[in-house]
C-alpha positions as CSV (number, residue, x, y, z in Angstrom):
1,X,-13.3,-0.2,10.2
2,X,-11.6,3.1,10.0
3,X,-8.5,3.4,7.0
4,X,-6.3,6.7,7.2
5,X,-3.9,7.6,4.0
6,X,-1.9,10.4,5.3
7,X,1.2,11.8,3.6
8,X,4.8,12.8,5.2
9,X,6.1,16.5,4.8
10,X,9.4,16.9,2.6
11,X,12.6,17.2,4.2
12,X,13.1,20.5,3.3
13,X,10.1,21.4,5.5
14,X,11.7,21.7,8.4
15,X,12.4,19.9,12.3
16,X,9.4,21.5,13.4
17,X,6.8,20.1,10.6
18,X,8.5,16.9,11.1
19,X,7.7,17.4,14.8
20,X,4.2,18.1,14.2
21,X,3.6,15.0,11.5
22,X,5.2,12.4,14.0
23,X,2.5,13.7,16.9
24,X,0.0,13.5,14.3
25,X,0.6,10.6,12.9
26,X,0.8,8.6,16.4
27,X,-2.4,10.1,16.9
28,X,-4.2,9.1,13.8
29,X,-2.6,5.7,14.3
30,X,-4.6,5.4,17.6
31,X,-7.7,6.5,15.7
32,X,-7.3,3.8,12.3
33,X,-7.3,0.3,12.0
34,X,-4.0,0.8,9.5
35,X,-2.3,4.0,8.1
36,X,-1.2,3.8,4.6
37,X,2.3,6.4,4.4
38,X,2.8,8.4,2.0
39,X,6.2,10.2,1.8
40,X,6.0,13.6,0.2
41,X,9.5,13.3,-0.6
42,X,9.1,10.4,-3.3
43,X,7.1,13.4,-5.6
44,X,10.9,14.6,-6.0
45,X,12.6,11.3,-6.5
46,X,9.9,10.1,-9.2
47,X,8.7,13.8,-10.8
48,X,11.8,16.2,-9.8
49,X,11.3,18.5,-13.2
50,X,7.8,18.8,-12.8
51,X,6.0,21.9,-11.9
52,X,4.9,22.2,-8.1
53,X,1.0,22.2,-8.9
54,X,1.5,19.3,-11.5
55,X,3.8,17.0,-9.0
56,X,1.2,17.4,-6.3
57,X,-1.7,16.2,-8.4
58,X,0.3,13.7,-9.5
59,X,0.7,12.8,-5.1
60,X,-2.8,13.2,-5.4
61,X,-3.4,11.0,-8.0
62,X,-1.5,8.0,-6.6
63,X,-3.1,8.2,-3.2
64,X,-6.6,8.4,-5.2
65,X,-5.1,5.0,-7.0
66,X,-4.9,3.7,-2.9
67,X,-8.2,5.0,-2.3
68,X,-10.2,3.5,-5.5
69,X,-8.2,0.4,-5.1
70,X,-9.0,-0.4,-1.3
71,X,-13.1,0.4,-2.2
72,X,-12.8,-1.6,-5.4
73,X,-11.9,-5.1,-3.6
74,X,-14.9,-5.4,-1.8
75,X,-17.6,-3.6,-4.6
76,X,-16.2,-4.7,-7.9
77,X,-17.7,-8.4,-8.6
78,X,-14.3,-10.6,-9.9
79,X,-13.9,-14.4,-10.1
80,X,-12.1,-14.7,-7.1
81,X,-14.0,-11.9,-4.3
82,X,-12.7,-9.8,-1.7
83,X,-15.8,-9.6,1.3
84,X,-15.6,-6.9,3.6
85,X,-14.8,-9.8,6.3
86,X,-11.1,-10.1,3.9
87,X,-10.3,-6.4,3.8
88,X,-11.0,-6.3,7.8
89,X,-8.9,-9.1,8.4
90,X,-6.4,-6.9,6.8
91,X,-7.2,-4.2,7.6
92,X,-6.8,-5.4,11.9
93,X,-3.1,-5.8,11.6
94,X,-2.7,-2.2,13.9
95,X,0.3,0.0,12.2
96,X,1.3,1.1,9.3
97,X,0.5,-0.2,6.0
98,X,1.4,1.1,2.3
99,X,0.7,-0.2,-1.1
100,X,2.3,-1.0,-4.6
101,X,1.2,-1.7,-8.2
102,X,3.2,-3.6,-10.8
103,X,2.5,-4.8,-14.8
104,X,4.0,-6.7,-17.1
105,X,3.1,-8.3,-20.4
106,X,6.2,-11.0,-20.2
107,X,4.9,-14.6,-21.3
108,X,3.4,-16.5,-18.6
109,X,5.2,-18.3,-16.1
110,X,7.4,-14.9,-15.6
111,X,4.8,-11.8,-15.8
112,X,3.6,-12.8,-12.4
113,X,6.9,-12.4,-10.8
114,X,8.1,-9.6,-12.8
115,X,4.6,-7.4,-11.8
116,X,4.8,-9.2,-8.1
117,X,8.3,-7.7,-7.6
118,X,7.3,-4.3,-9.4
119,X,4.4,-3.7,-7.0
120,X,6.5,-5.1,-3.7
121,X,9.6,-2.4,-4.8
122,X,7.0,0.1,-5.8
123,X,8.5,3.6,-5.9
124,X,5.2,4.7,-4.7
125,X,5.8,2.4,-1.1
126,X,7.3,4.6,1.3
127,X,8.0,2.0,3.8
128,X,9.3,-1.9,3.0
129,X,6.5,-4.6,3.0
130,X,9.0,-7.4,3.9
131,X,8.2,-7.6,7.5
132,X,4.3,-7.1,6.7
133,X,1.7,-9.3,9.3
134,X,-1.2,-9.3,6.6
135,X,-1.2,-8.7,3.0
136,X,-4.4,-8.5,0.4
137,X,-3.0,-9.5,-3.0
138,X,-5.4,-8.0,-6.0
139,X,-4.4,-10.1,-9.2
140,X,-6.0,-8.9,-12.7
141,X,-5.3,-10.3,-16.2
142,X,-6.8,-10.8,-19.6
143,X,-8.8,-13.8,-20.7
144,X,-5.4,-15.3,-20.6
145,X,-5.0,-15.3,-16.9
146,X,-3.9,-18.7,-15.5
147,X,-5.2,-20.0,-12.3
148,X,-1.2,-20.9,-11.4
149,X,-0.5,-17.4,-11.9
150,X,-2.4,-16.7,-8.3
151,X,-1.3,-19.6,-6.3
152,X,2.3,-18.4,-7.7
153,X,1.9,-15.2,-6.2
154,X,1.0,-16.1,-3.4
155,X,3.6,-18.1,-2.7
156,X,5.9,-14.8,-3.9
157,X,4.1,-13.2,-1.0
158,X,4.4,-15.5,1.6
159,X,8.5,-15.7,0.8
160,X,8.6,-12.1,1.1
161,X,6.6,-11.6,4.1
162,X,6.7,-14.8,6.0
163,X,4.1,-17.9,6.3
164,X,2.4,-16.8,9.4
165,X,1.2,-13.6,7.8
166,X,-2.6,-13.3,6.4
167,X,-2.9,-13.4,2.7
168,X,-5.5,-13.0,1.2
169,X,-6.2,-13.2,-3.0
170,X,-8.4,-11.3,-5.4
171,X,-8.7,-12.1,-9.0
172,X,-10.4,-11.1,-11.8
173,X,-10.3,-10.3,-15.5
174,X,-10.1,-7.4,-17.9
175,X,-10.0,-7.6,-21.3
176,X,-8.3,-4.8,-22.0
177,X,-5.5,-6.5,-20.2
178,X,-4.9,-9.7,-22.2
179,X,-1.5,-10.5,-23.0
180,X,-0.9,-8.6,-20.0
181,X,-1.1,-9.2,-15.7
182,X,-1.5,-6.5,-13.2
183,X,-0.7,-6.6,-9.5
184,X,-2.1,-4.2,-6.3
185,X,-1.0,-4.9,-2.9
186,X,-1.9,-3.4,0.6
187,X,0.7,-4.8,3.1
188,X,-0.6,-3.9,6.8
189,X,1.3,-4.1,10.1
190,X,4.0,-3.2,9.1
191,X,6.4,-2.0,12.2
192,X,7.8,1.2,12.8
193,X,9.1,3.5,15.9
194,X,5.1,4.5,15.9
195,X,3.9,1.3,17.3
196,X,1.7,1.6,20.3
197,X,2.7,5.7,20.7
198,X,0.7,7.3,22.8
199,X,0.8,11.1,23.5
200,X,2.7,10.8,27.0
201,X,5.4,9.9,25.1
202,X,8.4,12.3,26.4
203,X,10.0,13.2,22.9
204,X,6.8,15.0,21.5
205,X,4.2,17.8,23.1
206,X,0.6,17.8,23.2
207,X,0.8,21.0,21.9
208,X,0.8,21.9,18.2
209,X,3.8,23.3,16.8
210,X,2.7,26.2,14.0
């Protein structure tokens, strides 16, 4: 199982660096089972003061949160596992995919929906999850958790991205969170105009643009 995170140059970059990161990004997407997307250009919406080395670590540091996140459902032991078998499953839904966190501390019976539609409008998510084939749904809480607080997001997840999609739960606990629920999710297949490119496509060259 192969998972690329790639990110997308800024606007201000140019036609010609856009050129380049639409033929690369058709190829990697031949090459991985699902390509998370990372826009470059959400660094100015979310840290537009920042300095440029500290708003790149900071795109750095959330596509590290995608990284330790994706490794952690299958080796950190929960209640409710992940297998490698889940994240493939996943994971097989060819296309793009992207990600979103959300957390609240609301009383239960609303902090599942409130961090459930934090992480699905995640400014991190470059691209919509809505029309998402597969979805792993990581669901951590304090001693407080309630077992209706997973089957309530799933069912958030399958109105957002349909009943025929795979969805897949994970949940666990974390002290540290009581009082307090915290939701990851990887959508995967998501469509785009990159589906099934291939390089004898007539709008890009072989060749690499410098």
């Amino acid at each position: 199982m192969t998972i690329g995170i790639c990110s997308w140059p800024l606007r201000g970059e140019g036609k010609i660096r856009e050129e380049n990161a639409k033929l690369g990004l058709r190829n990697f997407m031949r090459a991985a089972d699902s390509v998370i997307l990372f826009h470059n250009e959400k660094i100015v919406e979310l840290v537009p003061e920042e300095r440029i080395d500290a708003a790149l670590s900071f795109a750095d540091s959330i596509m590290m949160q995608a990284i330790v996140g994706l490794i952690e459902t299958v080796t950190k032991t929960t209640q409710v596992n992940t297998e490698m078998s889940d994240l493939e499953k996943v994971m097989s839904k060819k296309g793009l995919g992207t990600f979103g966190v959300g957390v609240s501390d609301s009383p239960p019976g609303q902090r599942v929906e409130e961090a459930f539609e934090q992480a699905i409008n995640s400014p991190f998510s470059s691209i919509g999850m809505q029309n998402a084939k597969a979805m792993l749904i990581s669901i951590t809480g304090g001693e407080d958790l309630r077992m209706t607080e997973q089957t309530d997001a799933m069912e958030l997840a399958r109105r957002k991205i349909g009943r025929d999609a795979i969805i897949i739960p994970r949940l666990g606990i974390d002290k540290e969170l009581n009082g307090k629920i915290k939701i990851l999710l990887f959508a995967t297949g998501i469509p785009s105009e990159f589906d099934d490119a291939t390089t004898d496509d007539p709008n890009f060259s072989e060749n690499t643009i410098e």
